[in-house]
C-alpha positions as CSV (number, residue, x, y, z in Angstrom):
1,X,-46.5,21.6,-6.5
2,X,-43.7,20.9,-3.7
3,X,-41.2,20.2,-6.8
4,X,-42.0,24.2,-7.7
5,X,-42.2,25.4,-4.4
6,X,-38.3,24.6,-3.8
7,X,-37.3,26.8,-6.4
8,X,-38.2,30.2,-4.8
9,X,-35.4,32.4,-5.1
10,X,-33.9,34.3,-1.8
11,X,-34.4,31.5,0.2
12,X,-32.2,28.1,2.0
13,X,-33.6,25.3,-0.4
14,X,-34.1,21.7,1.4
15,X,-35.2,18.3,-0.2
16,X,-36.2,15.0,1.2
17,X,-36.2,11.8,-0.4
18,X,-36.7,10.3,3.1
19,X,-37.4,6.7,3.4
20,X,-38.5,6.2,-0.2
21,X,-36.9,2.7,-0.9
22,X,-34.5,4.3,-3.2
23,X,-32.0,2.3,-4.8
24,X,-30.2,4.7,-6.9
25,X,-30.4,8.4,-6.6
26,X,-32.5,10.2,-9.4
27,X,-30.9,11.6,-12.1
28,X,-32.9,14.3,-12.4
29,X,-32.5,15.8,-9.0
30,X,-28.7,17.6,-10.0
31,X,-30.6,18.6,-12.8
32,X,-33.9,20.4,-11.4
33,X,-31.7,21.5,-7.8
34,X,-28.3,22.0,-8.9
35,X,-28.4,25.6,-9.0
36,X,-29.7,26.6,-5.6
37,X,-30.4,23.6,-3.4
38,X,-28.3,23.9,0.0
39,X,-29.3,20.4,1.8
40,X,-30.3,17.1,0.3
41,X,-31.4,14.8,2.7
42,X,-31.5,10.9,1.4
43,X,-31.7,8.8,4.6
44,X,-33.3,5.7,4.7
45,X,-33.2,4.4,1.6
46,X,-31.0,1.7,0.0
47,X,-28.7,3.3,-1.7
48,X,-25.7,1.4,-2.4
49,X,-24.0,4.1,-4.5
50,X,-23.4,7.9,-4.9
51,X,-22.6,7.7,-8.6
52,X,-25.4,9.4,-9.8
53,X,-25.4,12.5,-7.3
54,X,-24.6,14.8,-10.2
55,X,-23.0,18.0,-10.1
56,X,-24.2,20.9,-7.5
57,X,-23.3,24.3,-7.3
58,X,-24.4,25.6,-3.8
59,X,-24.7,22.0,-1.6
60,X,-23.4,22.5,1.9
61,X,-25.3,19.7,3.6
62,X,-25.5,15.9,2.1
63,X,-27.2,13.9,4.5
64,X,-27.1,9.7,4.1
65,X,-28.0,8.5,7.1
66,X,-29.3,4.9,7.5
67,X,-28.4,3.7,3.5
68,X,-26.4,0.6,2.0
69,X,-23.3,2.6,1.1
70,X,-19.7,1.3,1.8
71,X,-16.2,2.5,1.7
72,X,-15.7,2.4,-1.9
73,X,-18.2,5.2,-2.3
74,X,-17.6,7.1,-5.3
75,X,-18.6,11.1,-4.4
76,X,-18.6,13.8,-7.4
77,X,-16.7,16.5,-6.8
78,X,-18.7,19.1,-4.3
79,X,-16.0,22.2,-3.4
80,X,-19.4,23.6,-1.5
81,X,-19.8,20.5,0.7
82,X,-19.6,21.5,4.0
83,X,-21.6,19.2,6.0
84,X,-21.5,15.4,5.5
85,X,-23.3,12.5,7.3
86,X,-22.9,9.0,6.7
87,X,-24.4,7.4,10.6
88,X,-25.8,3.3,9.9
89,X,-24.4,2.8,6.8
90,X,-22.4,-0.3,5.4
91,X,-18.7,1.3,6.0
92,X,-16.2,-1.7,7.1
93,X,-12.8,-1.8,8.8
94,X,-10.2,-4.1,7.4
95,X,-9.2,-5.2,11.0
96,X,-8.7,-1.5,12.5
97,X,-6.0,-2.4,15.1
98,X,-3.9,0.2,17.0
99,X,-1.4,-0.3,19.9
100,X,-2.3,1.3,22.8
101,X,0.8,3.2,23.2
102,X,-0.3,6.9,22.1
103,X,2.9,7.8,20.3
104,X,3.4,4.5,18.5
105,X,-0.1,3.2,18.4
106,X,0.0,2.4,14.5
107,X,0.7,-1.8,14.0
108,X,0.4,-1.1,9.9
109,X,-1.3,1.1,7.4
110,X,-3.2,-1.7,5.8
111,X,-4.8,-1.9,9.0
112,X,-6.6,1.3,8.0
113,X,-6.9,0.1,4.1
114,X,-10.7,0.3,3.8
115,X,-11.7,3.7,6.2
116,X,-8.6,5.3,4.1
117,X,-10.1,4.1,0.9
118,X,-13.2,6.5,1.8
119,X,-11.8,9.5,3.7
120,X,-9.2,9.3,0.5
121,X,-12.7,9.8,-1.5
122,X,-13.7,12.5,1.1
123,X,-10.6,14.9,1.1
124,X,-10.2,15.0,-3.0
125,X,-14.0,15.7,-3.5
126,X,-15.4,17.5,-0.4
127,X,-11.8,20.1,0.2
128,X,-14.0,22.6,2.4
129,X,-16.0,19.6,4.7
130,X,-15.9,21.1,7.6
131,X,-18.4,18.5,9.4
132,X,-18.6,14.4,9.2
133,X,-20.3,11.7,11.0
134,X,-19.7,8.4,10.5
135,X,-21.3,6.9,13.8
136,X,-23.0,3.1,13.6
137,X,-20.7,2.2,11.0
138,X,-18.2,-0.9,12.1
139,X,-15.3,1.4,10.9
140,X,-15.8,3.9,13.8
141,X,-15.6,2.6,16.8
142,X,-18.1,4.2,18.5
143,X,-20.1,1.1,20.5
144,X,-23.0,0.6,18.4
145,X,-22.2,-1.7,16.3
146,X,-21.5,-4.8,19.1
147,X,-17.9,-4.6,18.4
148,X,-15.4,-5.0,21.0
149,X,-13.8,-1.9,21.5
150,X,-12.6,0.9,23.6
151,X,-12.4,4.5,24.2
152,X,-8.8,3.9,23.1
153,X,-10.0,2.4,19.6
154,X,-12.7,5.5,19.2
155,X,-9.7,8.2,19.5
156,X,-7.1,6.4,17.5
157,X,-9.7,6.5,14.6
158,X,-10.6,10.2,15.6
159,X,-6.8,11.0,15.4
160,X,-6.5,9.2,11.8
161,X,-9.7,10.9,10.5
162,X,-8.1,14.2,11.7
163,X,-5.0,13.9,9.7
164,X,-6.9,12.8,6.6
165,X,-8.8,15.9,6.7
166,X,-7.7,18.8,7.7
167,X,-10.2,21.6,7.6
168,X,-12.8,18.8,9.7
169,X,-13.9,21.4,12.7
170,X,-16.9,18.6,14.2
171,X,-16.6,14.6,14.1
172,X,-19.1,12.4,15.1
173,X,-20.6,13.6,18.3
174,X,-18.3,16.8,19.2
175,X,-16.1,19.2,18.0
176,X,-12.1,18.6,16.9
177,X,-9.6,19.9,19.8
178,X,-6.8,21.5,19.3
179,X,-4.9,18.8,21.4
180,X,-6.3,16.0,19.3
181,X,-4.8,17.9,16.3
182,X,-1.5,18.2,17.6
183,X,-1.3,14.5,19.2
184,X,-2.5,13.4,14.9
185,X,0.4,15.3,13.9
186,X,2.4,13.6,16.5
187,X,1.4,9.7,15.2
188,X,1.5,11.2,11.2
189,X,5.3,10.3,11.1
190,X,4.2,6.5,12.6
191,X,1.1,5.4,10.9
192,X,2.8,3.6,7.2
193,X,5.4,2.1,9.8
194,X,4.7,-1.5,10.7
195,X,4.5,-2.0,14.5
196,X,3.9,-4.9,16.9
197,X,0.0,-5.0,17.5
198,X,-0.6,-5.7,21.6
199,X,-2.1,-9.4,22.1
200,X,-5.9,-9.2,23.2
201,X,-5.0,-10.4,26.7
202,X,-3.0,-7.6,27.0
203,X,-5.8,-4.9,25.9
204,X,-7.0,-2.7,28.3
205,X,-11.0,-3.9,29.2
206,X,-13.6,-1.0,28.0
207,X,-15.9,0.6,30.7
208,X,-19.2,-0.9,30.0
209,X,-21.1,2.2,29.7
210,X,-18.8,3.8,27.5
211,X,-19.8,5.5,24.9
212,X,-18.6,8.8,22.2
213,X,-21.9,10.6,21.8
214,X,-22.4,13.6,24.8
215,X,-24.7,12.6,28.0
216,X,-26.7,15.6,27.0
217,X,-27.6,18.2,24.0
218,X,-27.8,21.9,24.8
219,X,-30.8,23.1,23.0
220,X,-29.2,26.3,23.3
221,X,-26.2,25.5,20.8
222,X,-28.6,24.3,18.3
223,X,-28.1,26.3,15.0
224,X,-29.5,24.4,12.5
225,X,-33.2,26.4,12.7
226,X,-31.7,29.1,12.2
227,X,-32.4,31.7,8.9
228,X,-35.5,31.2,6.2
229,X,-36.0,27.8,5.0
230,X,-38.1,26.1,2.9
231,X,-38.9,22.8,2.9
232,X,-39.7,19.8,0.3
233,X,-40.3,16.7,2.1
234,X,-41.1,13.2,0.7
235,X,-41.4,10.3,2.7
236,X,-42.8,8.8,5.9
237,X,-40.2,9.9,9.0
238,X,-41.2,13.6,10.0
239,X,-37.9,14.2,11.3
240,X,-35.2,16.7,9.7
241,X,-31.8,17.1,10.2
242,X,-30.3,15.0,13.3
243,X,-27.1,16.6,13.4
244,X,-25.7,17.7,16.5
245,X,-24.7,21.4,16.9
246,X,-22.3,23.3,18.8
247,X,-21.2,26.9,18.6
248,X,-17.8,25.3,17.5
249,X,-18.7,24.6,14.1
């Protein structure tokens, strides 16, 4: 059966729950996989919470793509979680303002108060995560979700996310830079301090075709196919993982 065929020893172990109208996430799946799976894949569904992910021992890739899940999220503890994606879910911004002024770009902290809520969630219970995406959600603003913002507004939330976690080598669509490390360091000292927020009128106006993810994927940086892997796939989309990959992760 597929259930038995994911337990073969030696080998990568992959499940798919994939567009199975789940609501809440088996019980039994920490259970039967917890030993040896490596990547759960549980996009579209409807999950609304991760309660019930149970405990893993050997997890690097948790994939949640397309689900009812918001900020509050409450992850187990995965110390093997290296991998993390969380594209078209229900993750809100409590009016994520910045000024536009690089070094002093932070109007408050409460600003932040609902993405904080869920990278808080993020750095206590996935410490190695090394990789997170978080595009289609309205608290990164990446230009999908009809909001009206700016390249400005997509690397003032890179720059928070950075400082939140600190081993993150890959966000969204490409890798962390060294410069975009040292300019988070720069705001840390700003972003609890209250600070004027710039009137609309005064915002900069966003190119219209801007937009974070690459104008093109290199085939050749893909490493995800990569190794001896076994499959166990349920559901009706034939696609895999949709992560993008680059020889800086």
């Amino acid at each position: 059966s597929p259930m038995a065929s994911a337990e073969q020893a030696n080998e990568k172990i992959e499940l798919r729950l994939i567009d199975r109208d789940l609501n809440e996430i088996p019980a039994s799946l920490s259970e039967t996989y917890g030993e040896t799976l490596e990547t759960l894949d549980l996009s579209y569904n409807v999950l609304t919470n991760v309660s019930n992910l149970g405990q893993w021992k050997s997890l690097r890739e948790l994939i949640l793509d397309d689900n009812l899940l918001d900020e509050a999220a409450q992850f187990p503890s995965i110390p093997t979680l290296e991998t993390l994606s969380l594209n078209k879910n229900k993750i809100s911004k409590k009016s994520l303002q910045f000024m536009h002024d690089t070094l002093a770009m932070c109007s408050s902290f409460q600003k932040y108060k609902n993405i904080d809520i869920l990278l808080q969630s993020i750095s206590k219970n996935f410490p190695n995560l090394r990789f997170l995406s978080l595009l289609n959600n309205k608290a990164c603003p990446d230009g999908m979700t009809g909001e009206e913002e700016d390249e400005d507004d997509y690397q003032n939330y890179r720059y928070l996310v950075i400082l939140r976690l600190q081993k993150l080598r890959f966000l969204d669509s490409r890798p962390i830079t060294s410069q975009e490390r040292q300019q988070a360091i720069k705001i840390a000292p700003f972003i609890t301090k209250k600070k004027p927020v710039i009137a609309e009128s005064d915002a900069s106006t966003p190119p219209s075709d801007y937009t974070p993810l690459p104008q093109t994927a290199k085939e050749s940086d893909h490493r995800g196919t990569f190794g001896t892997s076994r499959y166990v796939y349920f559901g009706r989309h034939s696609e895999g993982n949709r992560f993008i990959r680059n020889a800086d992760l």
